[in-house]
DRENPA-3360 file (N, C-alpha, C; in nm, 2 decimals, always signed):
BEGIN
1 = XXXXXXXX = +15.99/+13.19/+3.41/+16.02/+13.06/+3.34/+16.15/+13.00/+3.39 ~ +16.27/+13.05/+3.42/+16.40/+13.01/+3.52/+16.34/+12.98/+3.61 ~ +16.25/+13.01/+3.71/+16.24/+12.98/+3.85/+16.17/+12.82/+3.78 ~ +16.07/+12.81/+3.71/+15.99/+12.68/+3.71/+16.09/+12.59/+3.67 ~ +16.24/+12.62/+3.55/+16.28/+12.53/+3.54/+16.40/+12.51/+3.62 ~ +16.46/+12.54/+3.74/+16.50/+12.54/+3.82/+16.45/+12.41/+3.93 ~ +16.27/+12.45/+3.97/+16.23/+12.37/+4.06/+16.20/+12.23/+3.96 ~ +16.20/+12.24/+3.82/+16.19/+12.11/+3.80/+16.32/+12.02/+3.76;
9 = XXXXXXXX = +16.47/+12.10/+3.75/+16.58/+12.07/+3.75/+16.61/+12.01/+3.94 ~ +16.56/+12.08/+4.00/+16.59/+12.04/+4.16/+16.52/+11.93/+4.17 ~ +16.35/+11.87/+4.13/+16.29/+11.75/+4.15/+16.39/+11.69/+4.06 ~ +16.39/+11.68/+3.97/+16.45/+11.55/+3.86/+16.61/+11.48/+3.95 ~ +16.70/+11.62/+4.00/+16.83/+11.55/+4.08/+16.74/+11.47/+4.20 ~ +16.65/+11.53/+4.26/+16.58/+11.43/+4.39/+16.57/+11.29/+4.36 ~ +16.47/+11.31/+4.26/+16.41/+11.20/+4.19/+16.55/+11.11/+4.16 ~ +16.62/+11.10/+4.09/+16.75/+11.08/+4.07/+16.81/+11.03/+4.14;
17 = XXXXXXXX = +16.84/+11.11/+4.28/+16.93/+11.07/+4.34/+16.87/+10.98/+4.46 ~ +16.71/+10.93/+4.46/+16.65/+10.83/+4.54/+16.61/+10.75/+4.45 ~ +16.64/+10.73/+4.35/+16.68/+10.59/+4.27/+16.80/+10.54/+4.25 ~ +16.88/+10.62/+4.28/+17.06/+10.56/+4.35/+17.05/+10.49/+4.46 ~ +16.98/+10.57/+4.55/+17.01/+10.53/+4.69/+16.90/+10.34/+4.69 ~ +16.79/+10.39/+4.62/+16.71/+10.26/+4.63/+16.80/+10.11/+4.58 ~ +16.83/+10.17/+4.47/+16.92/+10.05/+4.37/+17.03/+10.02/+4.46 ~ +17.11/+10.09/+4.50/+17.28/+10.08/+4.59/+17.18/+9.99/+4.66;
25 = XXXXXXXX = +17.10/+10.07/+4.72/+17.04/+9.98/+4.89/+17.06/+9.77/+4.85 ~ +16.98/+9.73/+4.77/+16.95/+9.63/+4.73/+17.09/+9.57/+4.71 ~ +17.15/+9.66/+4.61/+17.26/+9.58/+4.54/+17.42/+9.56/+4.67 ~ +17.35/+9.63/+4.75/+17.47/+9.69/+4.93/+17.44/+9.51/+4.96 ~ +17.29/+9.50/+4.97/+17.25/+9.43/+5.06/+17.23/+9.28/+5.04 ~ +17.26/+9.25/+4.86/+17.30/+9.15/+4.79/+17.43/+9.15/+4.83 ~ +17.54/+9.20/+4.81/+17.66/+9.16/+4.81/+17.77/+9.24/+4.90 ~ +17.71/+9.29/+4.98/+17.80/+9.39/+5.08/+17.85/+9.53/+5.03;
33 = XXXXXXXX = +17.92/+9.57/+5.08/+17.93/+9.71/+5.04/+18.06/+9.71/+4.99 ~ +18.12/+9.61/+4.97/+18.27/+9.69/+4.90/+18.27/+9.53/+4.77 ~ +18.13/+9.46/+4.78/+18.13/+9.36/+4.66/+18.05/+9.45/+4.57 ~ +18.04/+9.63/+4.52/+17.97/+9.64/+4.49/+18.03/+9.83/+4.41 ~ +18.05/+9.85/+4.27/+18.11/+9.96/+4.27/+18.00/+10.06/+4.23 ~ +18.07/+10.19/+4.19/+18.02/+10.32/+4.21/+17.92/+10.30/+4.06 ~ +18.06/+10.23/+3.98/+18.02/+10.21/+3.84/+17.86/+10.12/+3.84 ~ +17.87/+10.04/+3.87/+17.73/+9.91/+3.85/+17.64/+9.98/+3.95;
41 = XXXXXXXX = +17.62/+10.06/+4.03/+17.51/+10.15/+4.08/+17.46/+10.26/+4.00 ~ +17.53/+10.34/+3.90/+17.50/+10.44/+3.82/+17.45/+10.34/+3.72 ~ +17.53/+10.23/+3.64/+17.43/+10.20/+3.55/+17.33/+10.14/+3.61 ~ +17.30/+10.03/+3.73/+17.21/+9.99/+3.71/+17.07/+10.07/+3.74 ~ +17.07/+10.18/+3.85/+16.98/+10.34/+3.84/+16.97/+10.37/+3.74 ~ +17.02/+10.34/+3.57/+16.98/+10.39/+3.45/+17.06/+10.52/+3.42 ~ +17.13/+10.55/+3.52/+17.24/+10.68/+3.50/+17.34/+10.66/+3.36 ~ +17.35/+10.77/+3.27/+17.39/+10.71/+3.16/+17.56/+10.80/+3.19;
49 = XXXXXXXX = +17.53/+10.90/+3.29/+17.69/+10.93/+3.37/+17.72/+10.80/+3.46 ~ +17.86/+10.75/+3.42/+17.89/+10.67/+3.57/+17.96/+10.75/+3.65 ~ +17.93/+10.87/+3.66/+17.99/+10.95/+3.77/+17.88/+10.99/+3.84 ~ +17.76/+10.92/+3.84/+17.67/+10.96/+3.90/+17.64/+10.97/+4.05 ~ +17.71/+10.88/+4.10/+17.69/+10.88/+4.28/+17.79/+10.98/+4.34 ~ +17.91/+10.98/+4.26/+18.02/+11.13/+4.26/+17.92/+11.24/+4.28 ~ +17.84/+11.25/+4.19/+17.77/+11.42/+4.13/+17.70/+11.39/+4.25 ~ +17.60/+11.29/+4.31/+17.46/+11.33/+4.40/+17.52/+11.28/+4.52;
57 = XXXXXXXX = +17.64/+11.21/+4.55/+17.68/+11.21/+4.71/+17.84/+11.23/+4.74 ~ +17.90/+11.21/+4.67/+18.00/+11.25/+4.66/+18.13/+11.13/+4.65 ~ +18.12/+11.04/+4.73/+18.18/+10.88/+4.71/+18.12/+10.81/+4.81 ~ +18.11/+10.72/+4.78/+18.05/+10.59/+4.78/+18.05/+10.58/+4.99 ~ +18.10/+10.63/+5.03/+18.07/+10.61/+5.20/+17.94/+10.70/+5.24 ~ +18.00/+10.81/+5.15/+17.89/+10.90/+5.21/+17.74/+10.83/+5.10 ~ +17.72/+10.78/+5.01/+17.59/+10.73/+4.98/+17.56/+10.65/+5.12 ~ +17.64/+10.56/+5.14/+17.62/+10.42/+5.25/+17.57/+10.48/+5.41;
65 = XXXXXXXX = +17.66/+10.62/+5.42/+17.61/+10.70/+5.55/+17.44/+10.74/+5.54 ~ +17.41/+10.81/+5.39/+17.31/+10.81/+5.38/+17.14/+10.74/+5.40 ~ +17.19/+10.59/+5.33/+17.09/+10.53/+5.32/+17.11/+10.46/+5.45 ~ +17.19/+10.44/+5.56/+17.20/+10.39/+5.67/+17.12/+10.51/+5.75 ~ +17.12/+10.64/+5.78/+17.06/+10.75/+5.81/+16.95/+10.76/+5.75 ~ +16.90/+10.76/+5.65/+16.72/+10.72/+5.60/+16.69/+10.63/+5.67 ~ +16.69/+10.51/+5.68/+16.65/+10.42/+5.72/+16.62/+10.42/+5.90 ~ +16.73/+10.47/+5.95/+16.75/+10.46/+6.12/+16.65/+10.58/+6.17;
73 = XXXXXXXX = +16.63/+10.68/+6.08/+16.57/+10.80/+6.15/+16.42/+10.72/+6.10 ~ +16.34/+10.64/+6.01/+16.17/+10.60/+6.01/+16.18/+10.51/+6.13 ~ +16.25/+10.44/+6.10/+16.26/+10.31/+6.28/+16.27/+10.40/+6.38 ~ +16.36/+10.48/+6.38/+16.33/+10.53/+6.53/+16.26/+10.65/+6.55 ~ +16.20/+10.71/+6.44/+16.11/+10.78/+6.47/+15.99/+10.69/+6.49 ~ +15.94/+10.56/+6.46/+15.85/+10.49/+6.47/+15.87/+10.43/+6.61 ~ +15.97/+10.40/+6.67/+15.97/+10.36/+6.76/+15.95/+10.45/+6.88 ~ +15.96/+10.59/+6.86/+15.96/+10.65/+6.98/+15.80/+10.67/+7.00;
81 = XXXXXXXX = +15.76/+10.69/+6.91/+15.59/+10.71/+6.88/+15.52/+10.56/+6.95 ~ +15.59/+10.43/+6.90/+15.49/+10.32/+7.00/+15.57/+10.36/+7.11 ~ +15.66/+10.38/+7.21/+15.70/+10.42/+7.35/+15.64/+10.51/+7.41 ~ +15.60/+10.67/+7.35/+15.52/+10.76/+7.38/+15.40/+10.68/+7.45 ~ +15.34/+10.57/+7.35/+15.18/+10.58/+7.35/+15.15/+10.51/+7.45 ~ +15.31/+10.35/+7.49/+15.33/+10.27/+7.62/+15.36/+10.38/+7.73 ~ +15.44/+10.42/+7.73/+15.45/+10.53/+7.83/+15.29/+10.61/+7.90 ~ +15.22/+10.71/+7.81/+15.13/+10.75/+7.86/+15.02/+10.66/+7.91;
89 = XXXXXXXX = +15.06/+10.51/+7.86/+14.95/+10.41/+7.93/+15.00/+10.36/+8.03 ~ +15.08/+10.42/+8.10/+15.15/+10.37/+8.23/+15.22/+10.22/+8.18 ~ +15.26/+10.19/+8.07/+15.36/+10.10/+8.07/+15.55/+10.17/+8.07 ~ +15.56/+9.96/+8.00/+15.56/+9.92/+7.96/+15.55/+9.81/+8.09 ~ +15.45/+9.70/+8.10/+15.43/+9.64/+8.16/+15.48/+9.48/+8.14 ~ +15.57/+9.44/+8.03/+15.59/+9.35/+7.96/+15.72/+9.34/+7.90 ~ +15.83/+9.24/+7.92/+15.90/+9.26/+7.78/+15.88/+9.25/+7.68 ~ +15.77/+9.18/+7.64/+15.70/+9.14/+7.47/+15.66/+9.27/+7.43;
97 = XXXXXXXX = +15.62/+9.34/+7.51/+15.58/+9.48/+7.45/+15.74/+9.57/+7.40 ~ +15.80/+9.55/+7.46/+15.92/+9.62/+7.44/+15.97/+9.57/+7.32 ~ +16.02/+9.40/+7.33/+16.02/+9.34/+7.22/+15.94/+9.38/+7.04 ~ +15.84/+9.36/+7.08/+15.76/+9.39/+6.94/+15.78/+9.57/+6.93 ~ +15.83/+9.66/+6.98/+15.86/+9.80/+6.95/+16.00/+9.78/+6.86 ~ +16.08/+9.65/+6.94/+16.21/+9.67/+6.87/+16.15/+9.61/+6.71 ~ +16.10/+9.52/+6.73/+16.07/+9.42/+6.57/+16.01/+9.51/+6.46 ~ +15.88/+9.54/+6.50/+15.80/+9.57/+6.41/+15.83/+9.68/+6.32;
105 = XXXXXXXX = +15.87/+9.82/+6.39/+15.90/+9.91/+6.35/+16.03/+9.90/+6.26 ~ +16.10/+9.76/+6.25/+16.21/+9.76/+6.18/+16.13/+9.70/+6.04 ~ +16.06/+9.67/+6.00/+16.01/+9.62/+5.87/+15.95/+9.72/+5.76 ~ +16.01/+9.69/+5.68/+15.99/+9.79/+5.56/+16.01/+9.94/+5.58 ~ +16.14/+9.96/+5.64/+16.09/+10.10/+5.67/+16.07/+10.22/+5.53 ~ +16.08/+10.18/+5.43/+16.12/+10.26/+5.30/+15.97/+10.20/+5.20 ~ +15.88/+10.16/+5.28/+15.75/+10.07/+5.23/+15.75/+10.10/+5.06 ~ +15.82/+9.97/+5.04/+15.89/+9.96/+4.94/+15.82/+9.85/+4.87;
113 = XXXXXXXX = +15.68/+9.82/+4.94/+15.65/+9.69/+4.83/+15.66/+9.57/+4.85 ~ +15.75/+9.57/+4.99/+15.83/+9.35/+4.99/+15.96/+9.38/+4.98 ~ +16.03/+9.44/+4.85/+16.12/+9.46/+4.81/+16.23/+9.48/+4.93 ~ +16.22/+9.44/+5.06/+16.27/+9.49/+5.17/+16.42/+9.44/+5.20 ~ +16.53/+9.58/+5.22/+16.66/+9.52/+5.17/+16.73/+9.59/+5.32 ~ +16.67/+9.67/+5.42/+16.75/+9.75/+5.50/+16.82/+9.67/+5.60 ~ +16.74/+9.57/+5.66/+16.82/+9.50/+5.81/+16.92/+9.46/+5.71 ~ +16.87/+9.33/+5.61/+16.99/+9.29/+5.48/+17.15/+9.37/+5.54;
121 = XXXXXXXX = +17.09/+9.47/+5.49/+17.21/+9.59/+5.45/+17.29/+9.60/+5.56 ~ +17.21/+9.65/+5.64/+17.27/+9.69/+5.82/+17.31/+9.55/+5.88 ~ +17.28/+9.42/+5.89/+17.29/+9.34/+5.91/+17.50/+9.30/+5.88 ~ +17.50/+9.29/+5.75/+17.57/+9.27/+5.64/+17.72/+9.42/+5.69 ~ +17.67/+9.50/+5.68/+17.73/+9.66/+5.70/+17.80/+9.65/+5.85 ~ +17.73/+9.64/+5.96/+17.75/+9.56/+6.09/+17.88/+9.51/+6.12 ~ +17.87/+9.40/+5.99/+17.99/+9.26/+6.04/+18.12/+9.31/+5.94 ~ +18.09/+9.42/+5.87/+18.22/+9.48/+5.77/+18.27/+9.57/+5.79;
129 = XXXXXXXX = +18.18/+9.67/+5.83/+18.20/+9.83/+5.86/+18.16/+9.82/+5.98 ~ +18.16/+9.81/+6.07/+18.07/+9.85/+6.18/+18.12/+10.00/+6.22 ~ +18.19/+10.06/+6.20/+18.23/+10.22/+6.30/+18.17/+10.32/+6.20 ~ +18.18/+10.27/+6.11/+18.08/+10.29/+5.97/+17.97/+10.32/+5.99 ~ +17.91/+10.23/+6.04/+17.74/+10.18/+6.06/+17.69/+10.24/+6.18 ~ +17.82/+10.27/+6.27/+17.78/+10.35/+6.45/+17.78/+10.47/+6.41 ~ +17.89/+10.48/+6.32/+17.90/+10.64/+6.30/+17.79/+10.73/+6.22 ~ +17.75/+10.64/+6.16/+17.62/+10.65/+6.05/+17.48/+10.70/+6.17;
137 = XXXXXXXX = +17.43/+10.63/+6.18/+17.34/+10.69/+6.27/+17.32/+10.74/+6.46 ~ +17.46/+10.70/+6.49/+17.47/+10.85/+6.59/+17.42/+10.80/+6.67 ~ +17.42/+10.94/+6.80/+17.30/+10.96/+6.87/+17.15/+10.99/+6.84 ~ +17.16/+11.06/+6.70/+17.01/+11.13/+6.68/+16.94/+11.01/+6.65 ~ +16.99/+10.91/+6.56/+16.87/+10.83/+6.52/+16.87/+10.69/+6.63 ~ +16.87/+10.69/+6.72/+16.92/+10.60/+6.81/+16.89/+10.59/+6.92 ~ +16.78/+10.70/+6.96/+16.76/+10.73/+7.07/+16.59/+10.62/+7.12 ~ +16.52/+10.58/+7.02/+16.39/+10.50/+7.03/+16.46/+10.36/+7.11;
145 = XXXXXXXX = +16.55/+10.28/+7.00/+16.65/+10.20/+7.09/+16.71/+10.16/+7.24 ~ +16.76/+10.31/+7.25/+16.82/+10.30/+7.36/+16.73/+10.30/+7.47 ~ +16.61/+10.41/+7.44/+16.47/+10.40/+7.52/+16.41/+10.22/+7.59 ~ +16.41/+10.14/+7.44/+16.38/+10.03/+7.48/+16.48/+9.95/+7.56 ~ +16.60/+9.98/+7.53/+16.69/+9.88/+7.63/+16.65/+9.92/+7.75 ~ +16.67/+10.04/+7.85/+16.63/+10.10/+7.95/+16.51/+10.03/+8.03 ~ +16.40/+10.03/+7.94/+16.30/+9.93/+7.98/+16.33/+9.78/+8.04 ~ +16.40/+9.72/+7.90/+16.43/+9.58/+7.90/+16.54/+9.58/+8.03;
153 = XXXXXXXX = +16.62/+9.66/+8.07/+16.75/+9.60/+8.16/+16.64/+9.65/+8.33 ~ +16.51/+9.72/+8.30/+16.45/+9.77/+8.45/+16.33/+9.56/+8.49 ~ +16.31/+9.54/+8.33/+16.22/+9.46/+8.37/+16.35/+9.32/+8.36 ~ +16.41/+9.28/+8.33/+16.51/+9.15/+8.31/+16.48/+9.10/+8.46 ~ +16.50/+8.99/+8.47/+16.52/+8.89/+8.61/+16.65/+8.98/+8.68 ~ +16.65/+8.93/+8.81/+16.79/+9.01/+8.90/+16.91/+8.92/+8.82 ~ +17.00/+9.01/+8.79/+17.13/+8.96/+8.78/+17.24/+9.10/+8.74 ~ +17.35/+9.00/+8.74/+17.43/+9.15/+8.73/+17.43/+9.26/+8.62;
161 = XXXXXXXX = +17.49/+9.38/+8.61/+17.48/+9.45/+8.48/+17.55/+9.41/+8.38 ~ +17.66/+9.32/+8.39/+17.73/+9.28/+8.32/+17.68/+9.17/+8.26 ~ +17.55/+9.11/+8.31/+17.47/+9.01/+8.22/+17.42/+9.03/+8.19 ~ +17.31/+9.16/+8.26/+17.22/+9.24/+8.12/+17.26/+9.27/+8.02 ~ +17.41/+9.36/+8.01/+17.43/+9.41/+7.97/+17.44/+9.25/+7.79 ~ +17.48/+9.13/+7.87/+17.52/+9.06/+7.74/+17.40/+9.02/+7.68 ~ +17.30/+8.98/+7.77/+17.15/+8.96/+7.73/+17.14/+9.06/+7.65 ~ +17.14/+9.21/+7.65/+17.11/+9.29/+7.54/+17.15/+9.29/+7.41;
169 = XXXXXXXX = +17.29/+9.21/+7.44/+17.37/+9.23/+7.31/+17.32/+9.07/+7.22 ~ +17.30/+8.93/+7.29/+17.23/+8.89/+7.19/+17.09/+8.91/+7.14 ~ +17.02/+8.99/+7.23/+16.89/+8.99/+7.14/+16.86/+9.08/+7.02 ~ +16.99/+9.17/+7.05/+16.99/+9.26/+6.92/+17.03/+9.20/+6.80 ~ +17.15/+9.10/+6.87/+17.19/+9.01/+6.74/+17.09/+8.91/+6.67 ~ +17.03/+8.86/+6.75/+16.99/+8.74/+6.74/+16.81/+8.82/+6.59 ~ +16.74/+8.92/+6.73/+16.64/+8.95/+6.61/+16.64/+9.11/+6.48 ~ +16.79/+9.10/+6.49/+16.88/+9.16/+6.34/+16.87/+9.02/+6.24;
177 = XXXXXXXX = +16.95/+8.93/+6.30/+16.99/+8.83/+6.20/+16.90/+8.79/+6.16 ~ +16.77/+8.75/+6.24/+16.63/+8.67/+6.17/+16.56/+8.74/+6.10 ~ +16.57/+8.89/+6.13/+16.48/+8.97/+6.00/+16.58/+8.99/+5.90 ~ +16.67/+8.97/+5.89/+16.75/+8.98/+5.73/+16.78/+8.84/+5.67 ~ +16.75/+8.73/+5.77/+16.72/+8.60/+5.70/+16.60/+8.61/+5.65 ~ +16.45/+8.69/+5.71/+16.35/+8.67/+5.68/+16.36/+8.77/+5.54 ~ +16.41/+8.86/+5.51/+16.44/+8.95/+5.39/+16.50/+8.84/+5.27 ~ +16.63/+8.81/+5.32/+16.67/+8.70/+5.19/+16.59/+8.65/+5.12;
185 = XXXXXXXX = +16.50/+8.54/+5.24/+16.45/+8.45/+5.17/+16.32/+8.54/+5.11 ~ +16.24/+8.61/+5.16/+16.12/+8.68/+5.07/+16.20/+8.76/+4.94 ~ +16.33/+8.75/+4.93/+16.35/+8.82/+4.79/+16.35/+8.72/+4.70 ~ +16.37/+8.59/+4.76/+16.33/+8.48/+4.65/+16.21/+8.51/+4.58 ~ +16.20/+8.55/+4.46/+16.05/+8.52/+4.38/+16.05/+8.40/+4.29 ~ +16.13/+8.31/+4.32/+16.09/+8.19/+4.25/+15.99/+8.09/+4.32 ~ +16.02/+8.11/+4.40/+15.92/+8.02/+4.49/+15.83/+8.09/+4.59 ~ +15.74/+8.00/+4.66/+15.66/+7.99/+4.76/+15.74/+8.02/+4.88;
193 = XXXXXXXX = +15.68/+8.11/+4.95/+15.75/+8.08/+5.12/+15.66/+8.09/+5.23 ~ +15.64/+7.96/+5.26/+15.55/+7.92/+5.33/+15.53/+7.99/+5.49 ~ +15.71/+8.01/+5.55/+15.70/+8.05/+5.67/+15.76/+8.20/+5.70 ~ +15.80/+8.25/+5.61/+15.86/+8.39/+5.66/+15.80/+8.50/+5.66 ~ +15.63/+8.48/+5.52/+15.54/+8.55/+5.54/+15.42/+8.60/+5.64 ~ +15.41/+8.47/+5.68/+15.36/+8.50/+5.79/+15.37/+8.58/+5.92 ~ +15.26/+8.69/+5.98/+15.27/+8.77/+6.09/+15.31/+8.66/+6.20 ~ +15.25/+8.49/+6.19/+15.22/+8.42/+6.34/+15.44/+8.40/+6.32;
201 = XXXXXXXX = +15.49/+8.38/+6.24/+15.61/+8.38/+6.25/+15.66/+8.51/+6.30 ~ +15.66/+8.62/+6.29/+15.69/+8.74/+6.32/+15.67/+8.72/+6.51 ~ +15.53/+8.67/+6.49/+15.50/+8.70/+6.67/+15.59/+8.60/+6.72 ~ +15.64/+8.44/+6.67/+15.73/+8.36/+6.74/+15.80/+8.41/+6.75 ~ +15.92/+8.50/+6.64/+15.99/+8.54/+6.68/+16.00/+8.67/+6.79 ~ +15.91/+8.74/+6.84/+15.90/+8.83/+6.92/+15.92/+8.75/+7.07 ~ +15.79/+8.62/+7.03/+15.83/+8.54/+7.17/+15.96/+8.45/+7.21 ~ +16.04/+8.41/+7.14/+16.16/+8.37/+7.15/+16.23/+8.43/+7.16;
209 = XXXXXXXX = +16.22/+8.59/+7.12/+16.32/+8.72/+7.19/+16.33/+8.70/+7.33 ~ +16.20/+8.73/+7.35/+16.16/+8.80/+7.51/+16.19/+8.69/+7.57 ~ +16.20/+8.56/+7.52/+16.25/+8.47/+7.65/+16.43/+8.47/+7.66 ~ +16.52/+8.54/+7.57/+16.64/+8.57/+7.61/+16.63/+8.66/+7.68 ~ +16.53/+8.79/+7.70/+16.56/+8.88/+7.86/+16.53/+8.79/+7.96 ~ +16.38/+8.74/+7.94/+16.33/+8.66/+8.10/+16.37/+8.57/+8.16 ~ +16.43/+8.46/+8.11/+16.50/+8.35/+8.12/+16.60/+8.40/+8.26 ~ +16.56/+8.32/+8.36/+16.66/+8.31/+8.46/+16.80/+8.34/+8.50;
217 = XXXXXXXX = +16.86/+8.40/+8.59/+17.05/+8.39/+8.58/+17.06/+8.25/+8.57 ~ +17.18/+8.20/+8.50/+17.18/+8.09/+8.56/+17.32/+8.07/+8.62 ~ +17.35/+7.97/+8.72/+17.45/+8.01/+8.78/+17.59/+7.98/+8.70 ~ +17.68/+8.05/+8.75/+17.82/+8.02/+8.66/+17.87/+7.87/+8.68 ~ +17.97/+7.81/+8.57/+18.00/+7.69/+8.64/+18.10/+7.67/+8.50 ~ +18.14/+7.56/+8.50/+18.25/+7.49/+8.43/+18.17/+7.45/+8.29 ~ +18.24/+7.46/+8.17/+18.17/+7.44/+8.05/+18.17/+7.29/+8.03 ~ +18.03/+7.23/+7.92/+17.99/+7.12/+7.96/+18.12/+7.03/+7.92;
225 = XXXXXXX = +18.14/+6.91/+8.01/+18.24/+6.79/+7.96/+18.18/+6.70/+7.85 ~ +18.08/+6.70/+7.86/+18.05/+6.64/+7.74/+18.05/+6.65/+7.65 ~ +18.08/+6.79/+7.61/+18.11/+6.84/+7.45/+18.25/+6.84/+7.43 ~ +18.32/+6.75/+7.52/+18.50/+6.75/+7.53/+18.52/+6.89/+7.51 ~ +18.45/+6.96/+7.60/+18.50/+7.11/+7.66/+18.54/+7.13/+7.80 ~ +18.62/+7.22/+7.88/+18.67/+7.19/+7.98/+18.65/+7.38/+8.07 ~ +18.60/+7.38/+8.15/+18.63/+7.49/+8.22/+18.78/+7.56/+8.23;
% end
């Protein structure tokens, strides 16, 4: 009789403490991580302790380490799995294929219903915390990523590594920001959203990625005068 109520004292803290992490996630990803206390995450999980994220993580970084490590380890375990499958098919033959490895696998990773709050969060976590957010998932969860840039900087147009290297850095920005714009606006439930539900928007945005790798060098020169800018 101790052992059964043991394993159902161990489910109940589980249970418990991944309805913290769910609620924080949302409420992270509404208002950032420090518009947001220990207190209003225990009550709004229904914890009738407000020392509840004390008791199941210990303070409030290490929750944010947490759900930033949930999240990075299904993407990039998802993502090494579409690379595997490119790989053994003698690819990747494509940047769009590389592209859609980075996109798709980032959507819902917590298949949560819609309710989708992660890029949000990381997005948002990024521009506040960022050593925070690197330190969070590492090398281990990071590794599907890095797989795809490797690809992306072998297939890019000739130019230097110091341009790949910036092409990499806005496309990460660029299709971060539009899936946590595409998050925002689907958390609207008041209205209709004509274009963010849609997969054919998902695929523009894959195609409007891949044209920041392929797009030509183009040559260096003096910033335009017409914007009363001056080299």
């Amino acid at each position: 009789m101790s052992r059964l109520r043991y394993n159902n004292n161990v489910a109940a803290r589980s249970e418990s403490s991944e309805v913290i992490k769910s609620i924080a996630l949302r409420l992270f990803a509404e208002r950032g991580v420090d518009g947001v206390t220990v207190r209003e995450i225990a009550a709004t999980a229904g914890q009738k302790n407000h020392g509840a994220v004390g008791y199941y993580f210990g303070t409030k970084e290490a929750l944010v380490r947490e759900i930033v490590a949930d999240g990075a380890r299904i993407i990039d375990e998802r993502r090494n799995t579409l690379l595997d499958r490119i790989d053994a098919d003698g690819g990747p033959r494509s940047v769009r294929e590389i592209v859609d490895v980075i996109i798709f696998p980032s959507l819902e990773p917590f298949n949560d219903n819609g309710d989708d709050c992660y890029m949000r969060f990381t997005v948002m976590l990024n521009m506040t915390h960022r050593d925070l957010f690197v330190s969070a998932v590492g090398n281990l969860w990071n590794r599907g990523y890095q797989r795809c840039l490797s690809h992306l900087r072998r297939l890019m147009p000739p130019m230097s590594a110091a341009k790949k290297n910036q092409r990499l850095m806005f496309l990460g920005s660029y299709i971060a920001m539009m899936l946590a714009m595409r998050q925002t606006a689907l958390s609207d439930t008041t209205r209709a959203h004509s274009t963010w539900p849609s997969e054919a928007t998902l695929r523009h945005l894959a195609h409007t990625a891949s044209a920041i790798i392929e797009a030509p060098e183009e040559d260096d020169g003096a910033m335009p005068t017409a914007l009363g800018v001056t080299g």
